[in-house]
N, C-alpha and C positions, 0 to 999 in steps of 0.2 A: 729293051731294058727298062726305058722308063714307065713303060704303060704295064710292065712285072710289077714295078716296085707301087703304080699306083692301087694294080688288083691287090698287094700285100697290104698294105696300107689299109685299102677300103678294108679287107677282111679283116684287120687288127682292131678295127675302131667298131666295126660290127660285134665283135666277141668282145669286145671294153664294156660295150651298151649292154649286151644280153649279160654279161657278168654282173653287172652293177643292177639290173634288174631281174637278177635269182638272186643273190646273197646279201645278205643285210645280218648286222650285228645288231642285238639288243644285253644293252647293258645293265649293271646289278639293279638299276636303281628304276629302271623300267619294266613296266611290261607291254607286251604287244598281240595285238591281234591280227590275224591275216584274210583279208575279205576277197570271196572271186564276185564278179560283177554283183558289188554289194553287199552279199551276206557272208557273215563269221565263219568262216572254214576250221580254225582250231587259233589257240592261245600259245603265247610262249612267257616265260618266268611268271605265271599270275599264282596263286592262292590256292593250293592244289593241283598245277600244272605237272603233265611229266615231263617240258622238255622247258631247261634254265636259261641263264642269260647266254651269251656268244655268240658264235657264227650260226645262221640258218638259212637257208635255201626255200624261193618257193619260187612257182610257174611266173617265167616272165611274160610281163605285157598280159598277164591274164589275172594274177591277183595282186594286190595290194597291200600295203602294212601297215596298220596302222597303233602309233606309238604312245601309250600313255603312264603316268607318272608313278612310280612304286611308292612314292613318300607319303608322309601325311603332306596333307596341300591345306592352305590357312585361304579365307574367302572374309572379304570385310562385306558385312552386308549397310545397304544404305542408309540411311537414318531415317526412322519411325516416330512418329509420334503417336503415342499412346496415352489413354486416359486412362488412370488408377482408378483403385476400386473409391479412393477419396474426392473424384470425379477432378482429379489435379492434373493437369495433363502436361504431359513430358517426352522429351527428344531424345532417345534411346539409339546409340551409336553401337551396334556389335561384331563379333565377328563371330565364326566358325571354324573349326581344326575336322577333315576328315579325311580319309582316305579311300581310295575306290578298292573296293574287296571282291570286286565279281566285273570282270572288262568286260565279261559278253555282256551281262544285263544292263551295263554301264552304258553300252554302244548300242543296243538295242531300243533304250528307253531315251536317252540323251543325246547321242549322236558325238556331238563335240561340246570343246569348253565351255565356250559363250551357253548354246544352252542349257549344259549345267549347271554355269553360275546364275543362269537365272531362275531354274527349277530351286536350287539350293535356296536361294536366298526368298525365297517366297514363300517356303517351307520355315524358314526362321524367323521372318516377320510374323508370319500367321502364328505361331508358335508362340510368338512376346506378346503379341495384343492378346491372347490368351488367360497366357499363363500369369504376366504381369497386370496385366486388367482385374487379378481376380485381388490383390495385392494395393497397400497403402504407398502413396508415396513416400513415404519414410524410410518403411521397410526396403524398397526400391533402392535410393541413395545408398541406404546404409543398414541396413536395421536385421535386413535377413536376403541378401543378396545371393547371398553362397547356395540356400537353401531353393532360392528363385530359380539360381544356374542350373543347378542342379536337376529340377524339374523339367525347366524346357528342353535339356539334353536329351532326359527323355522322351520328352515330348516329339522330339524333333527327330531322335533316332526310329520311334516307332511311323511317324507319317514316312521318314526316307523309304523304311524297309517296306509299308502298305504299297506305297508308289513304284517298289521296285524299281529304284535308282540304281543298287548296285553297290552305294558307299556303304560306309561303318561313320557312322559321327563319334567323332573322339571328342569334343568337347565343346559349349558354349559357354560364352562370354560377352560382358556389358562393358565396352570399353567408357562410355561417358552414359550418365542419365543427367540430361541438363532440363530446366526451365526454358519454355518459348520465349522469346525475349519480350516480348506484350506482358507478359505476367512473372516475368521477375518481382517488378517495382512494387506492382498487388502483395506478390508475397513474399516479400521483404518487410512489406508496412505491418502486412498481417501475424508473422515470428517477432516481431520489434514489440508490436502491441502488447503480444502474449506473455513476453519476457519481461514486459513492465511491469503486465499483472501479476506475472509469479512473484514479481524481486517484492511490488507489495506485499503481498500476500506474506510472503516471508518476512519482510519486514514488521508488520502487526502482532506474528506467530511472537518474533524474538522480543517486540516492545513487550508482549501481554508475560510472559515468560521472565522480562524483564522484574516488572512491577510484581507478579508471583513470589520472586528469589526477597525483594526488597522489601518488600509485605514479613514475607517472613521473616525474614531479619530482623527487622525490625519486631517484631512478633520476641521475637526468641532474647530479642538487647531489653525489651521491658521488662519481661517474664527474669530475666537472670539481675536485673536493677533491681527489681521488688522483693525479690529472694535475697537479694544482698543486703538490702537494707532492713529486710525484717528481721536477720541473723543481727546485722550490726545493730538494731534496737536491740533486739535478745540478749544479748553480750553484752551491751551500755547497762540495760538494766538492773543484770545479774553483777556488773561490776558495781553500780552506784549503790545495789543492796547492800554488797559485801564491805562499802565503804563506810555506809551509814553504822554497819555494823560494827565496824573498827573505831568508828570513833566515838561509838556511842560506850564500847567496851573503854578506849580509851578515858573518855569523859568521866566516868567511876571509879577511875583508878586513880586520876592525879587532877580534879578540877581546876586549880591555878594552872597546870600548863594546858589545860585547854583551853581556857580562857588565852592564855598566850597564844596559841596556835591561831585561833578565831581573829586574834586580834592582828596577827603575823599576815595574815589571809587577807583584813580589810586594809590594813595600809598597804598591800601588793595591787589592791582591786583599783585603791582610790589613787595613790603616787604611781605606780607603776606607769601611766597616761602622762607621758611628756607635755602635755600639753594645756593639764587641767590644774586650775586655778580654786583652790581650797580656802575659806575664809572661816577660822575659829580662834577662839579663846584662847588664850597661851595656859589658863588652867582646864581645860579640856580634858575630861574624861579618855579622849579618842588619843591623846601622846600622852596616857600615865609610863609607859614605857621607854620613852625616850627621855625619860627623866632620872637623874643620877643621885638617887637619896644615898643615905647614910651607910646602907648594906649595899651601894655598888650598883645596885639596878641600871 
């Protein structure tokens, strides 16, 4: 009885094994390839496959399965220093977004991850000292970055496809372009300098600019004085004519009151002066006015 239950036994754990080595699941997010000693026998959920993800079946202890990723997969490549076309030279941190689009040619060319990742990223390095070497450092930082990505994607996508890797590059990317740390301080001194000479520079433009407005101004307060006061002479003129004329009409008409007026005029000119000190004759010509004869004067 006991040496039944152990031939059952051994037989249940022998068919456990051989089960577990025929069937195997591949799930949505993978796809798989199945290799007999070595070489690609057929594909399953890949990129034109006829047979999808779930349960599958193959020769046990004679082929193998081998499992790789449906998604896009992201790859940080390691930091490059590269010399711009400004001969500035800069630590370029990236990464890559791509996806495997062909498992056979993936496995045939690459084998496994590690050396994927390292075919990949050698392809992306040589790509940036390229594409960005041809480029200013400016541009680099800031200046036309998008337009840089955007090349070496291509760039990168066409050496994949030459190399027949197998991937689709979906996108690169500069996560840092930093200064070596030796050449910070250089150029740092060297933007400071620059910025000094601009803010001059500017500053001379606004002094000269300056003295331009005020020039003129002044220009225009003379020109508009001269004219005022030629008007105001024109007008004095034309009045002191019109006066002369008045009183000259007057003067014709009634000689004693202009005599009166004249004489009204000098004691305003000479007493009006709080201050001034007059010494004459009490019979003076100059106060026959202030004299009270017989008719009242």
């Amino acid at each position: 009885m006991n040496r039944r239950f152990v031939v059952l036994g051994v037989i249940a754990i022998g068919l456990l094994v051989l089960v577990a080595n025929t069937l195997f699941v591949v799930e949505q997010r993978e796809q798989a390839i199945v290799v007999q000693f070595g070489d690609p026998v057929r594909v399953i959920n890949a990129p034109g496959a006829e047979t999808g993800p779930g349960l599958h079946a193959k020769l046990p202890f004679l082929e193998n399965v081998i499992k790789l990723d449906r998604r896009n997969l992201s790859l940080e490549a390691d930091k490059e220093e590269i010399i711009a076309a400004d001969q500035e030279r800069l630590v370029v941190d990236a990464f890559v977004r791509y996806r495997i689009s062909d498992p056979l040619q993936y496995y045939r060319t690459l084998r496994d991850d590690t050396t994927a990742a390292d075919r990949i990223e050698r392809l992306v390095n040589s790509s940036l000292r390229q594409i960005l070497g041809s480029a200013s450092s400016s541009d680099i930082i800031s200046g036309h970055r998008g337009q840089l990505m955007a090349q070496t994607r291509i760039d990168v996508a066409k050496r994949a496809e030459s190399s027949k890797l197998g991937i689709k590059v979906i996108d690169v990317r500069i996560k840092r372009a930093d200064l070596p740390a030796a050449n910070q301080e250089a150029v740092y001194r060297r933007m400071q300098t620059s910025r000094q000479q601009e803010a001059a520079q500017i500053r001379a433009v606004g002094e000269q600019q300056k003295r331009e407005i005020i020039a003129g101004a002044d220009k225009e307060v003379a020109i508009t004085l001269a004219a005022a006061t030629e008007e105001a002479q024109t007008t004095r003129g034309v009045g002191d004519a019109q006066r002369t004329k008045i009183f000259a009409q007057s003067y014709g008409k009634d000689p004693s009151f202009a005599s009166f007026y004249r004489s009204m005029q000098a004691y305003e000119g000479a007493i009006g002066q709080g201050d001034t000190t007059m010494v004459l004759s009490p019979d003076s010509a100059f106060f026959r006015y202030f004299e009270r004869g017989p008719q009242g004067r």
